[in-house]
C-alpha positions in Angstrom: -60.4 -39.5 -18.1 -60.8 -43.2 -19.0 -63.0 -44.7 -20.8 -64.2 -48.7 -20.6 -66.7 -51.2 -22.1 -69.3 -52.3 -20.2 -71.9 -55.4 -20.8 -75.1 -55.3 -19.0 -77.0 -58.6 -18.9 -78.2 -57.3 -15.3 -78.8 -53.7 -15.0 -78.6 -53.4 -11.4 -75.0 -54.5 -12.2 -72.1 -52.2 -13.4 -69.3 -54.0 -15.2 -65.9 -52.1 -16.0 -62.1 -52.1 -16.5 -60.6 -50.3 -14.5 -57.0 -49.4 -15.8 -55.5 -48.7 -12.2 -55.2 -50.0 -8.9 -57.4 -48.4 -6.6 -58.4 -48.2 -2.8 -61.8 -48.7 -1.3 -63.1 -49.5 2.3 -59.3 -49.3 3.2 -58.2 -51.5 0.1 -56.3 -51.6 -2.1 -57.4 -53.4 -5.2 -55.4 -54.3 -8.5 -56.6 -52.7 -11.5 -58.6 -55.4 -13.7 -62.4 -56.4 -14.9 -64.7 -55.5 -11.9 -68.9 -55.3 -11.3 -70.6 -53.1 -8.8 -73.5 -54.1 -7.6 -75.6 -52.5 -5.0 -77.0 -54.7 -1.9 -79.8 -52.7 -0.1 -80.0 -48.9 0.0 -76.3 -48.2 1.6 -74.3 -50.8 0.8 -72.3 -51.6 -2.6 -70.1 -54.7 -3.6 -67.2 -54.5 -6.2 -65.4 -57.8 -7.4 -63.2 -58.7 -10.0 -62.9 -62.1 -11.5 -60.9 -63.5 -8.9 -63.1 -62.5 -6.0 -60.9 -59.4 -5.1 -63.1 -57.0 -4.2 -64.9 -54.9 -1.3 -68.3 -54.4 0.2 -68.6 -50.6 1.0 -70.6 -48.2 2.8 -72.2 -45.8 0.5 -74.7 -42.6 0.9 -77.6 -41.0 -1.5 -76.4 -38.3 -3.7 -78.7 -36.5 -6.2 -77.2 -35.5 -9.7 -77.8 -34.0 -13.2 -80.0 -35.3 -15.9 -79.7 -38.8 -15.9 -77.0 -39.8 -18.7 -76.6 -42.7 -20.9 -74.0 -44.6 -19.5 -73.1 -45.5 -15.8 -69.6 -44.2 -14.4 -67.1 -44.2 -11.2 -65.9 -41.5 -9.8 -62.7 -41.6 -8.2 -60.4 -39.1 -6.2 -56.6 -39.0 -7.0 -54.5 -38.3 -4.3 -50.6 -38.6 -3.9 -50.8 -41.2 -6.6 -53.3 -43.1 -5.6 -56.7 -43.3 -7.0 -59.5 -43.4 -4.4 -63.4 -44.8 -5.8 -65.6 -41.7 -4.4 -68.6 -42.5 -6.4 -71.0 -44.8 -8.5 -73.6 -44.1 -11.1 -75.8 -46.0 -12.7 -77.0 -45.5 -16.4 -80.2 -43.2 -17.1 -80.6 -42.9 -13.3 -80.4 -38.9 -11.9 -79.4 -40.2 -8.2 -75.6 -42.1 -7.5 -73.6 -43.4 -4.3 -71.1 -41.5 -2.8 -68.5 -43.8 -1.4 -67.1 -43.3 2.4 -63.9 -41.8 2.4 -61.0 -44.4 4.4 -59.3 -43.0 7.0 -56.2 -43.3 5.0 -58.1 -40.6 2.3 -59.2 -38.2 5.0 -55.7 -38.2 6.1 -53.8 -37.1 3.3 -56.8 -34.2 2.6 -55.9 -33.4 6.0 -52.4 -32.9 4.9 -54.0 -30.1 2.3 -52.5 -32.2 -0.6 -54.1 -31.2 -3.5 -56.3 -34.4 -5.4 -57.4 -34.7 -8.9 -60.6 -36.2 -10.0 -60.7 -39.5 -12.9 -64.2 -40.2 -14.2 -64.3 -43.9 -15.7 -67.5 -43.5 -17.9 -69.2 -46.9 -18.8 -70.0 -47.6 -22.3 -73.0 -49.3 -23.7 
């Protein structure tokens, strides 16, 4: 598990380091300073300070209690971290990100993934 700081001037807007490179929509981003934001009810955009980022398809999902602080989800497989999904502080419903075809592959290999939860701090 990792842990980052987050600001929140806009609380539609999730702001977080992410310590690793990561792969999204296909991607592969460096790790670094990014915010998530949401645009409409499927679609997400992550960017980091130099306009590295992704806009990704996302679906509902229904959680817990809400908790405090937002996090990302992601799925590590072979090494490589893939974002799977995105919550928002004191909200009880997330995204679930698409899996890229390069993901579904290597589950279709049966290789066996780990989870990292990147919790957002107030």
């Amino acid at each position: 598990m990792a842990t980052a700081a987050v600001g929140q001037s806009d609380p539609a807007v999730l702001k977080a380091d992410i310590p690793f490179p990561f792969v999204v929509a296909d991607h592969t981003l460096p790790a670094g300073r990014y915010e998530v934001s949401n645009l409409g009810d499927q679609t997400i955009r992550i960017v980091n300070s130099h306009q590295q980022g992704a806009f990704v398809l996302t679906s509902k999902m229904s959680g817990r209690a809400p908790e405090n602080s937002g996090k990302l989800v992601f799925y590590r497989n072979q090494g490589s971290y893939f974002l799977a999904q995105v919550w928002g502080a004191g909200s009880a419903s997330g995204r679930a990100v698409y899996k890229s075809p390069t993901e579904k592959e290597l589950e279709n290999k049966q290789n066996r993934g780990e989870i990292a939860v990147l919790r957002l701090e107030k």
